[in-house]
C-alpha positions, 0 to 999 in steps of 0.5 A: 813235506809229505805229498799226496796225489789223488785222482778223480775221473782220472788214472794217475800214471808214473810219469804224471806223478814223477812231474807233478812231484818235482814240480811241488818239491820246489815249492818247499824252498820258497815255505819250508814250513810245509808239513802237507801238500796234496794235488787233486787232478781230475777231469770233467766233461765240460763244454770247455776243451780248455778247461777239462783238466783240473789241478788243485793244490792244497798246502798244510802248514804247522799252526793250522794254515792253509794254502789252496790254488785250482787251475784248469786246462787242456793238458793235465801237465799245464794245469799242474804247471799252473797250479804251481805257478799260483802257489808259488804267488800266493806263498809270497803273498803269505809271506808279505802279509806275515808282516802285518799288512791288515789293519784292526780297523778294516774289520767291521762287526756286521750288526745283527740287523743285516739280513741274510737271504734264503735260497730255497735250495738244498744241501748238496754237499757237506764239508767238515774241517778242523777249527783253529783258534785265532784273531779275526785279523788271522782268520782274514789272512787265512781267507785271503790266502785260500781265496774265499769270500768268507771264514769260520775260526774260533776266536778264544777272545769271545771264547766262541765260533766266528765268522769273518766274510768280504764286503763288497765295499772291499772291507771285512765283516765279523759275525759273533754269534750269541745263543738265544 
């Protein structure tokens, strides 16, 4: 597994590598299909002192899948024990749902009545990243595992880009997209 560790606001030192690198070398035990892992530390001047450190971990798997945990503390060497501690959880959480514990029928393709409100704001930040052909019920694992409220895969089923997101009534919704 190749580690990375980068710094923002912060100085990585010899020691806070040498830790951070046998705490995610564990890691590889519980999933030794990890090909990439990279920890992010930073500090931010927050009103918070318990929450000034800051530890994100992002673990990159062979068919495209990522794992992605943040934890904030005090102390940078908590926050990285920390940070671990979460991926280690949601590992065995990948780990149960690889059995396939998501059902079709929780999935509901949102209709295109629903309307989508406007913000009135402004970009502040672009992100690019890879999209990787799967099924809606893999893109669902894959938000699940990286704990966000919504997804974009390709699905090669409709041989187009998907959207899948949480309801707040606890199910899914899938937005197919169709040209005008």
């Amino acid at each position: 597994m190749e580690l990375v560790i980068r710094g923002r606001n912060i100085e990585i030192t010899d020691q806070i590598e040498t830790y951070a690198r046998k705490r995610i070398a564990r890691l590889e035990r519980f999933l030794p299909t990890v090909s990439q892992a990279e920890l992010e530390l930073a500090q931010e001047n927050t009103r918070s002192r318990d929450q000034r450190q800051i530890a994100q971990l992002t673990l990159r798997m062979t068919p495209g899948i990522l794992l992605r945990a943040e934890e904030r503390h005090a102390d940078l060497l908590a926050a990285i024990d920390l940070v671990v501690d979460k991926m280690e959880r949601r590992i065995e959480r990948f780990k149960g749902r690889r059995e396939g514990r998501i059902r079709p029928e929780a999935l509901e393709v949102a209709s295109s009545e629903e309307e989508i409100s406007e913000t009135g704001g402004r970009i502040v930040k672009v992100k690019r990243f890879e999209v990787t052909a799967m099924t809606p019920e893999e893109a669902i694992e894959q938000m699940e595992l990286l704990g966000h409220d919504f997804f974009i895969f390709y699905n090669p089923e409709t041989a187009s880009i998907n959207l899948v997101y949480r309801r707040r009534d606890g199910n899914y919704g899938l937005i197919q997209p169709e040209l005008a």
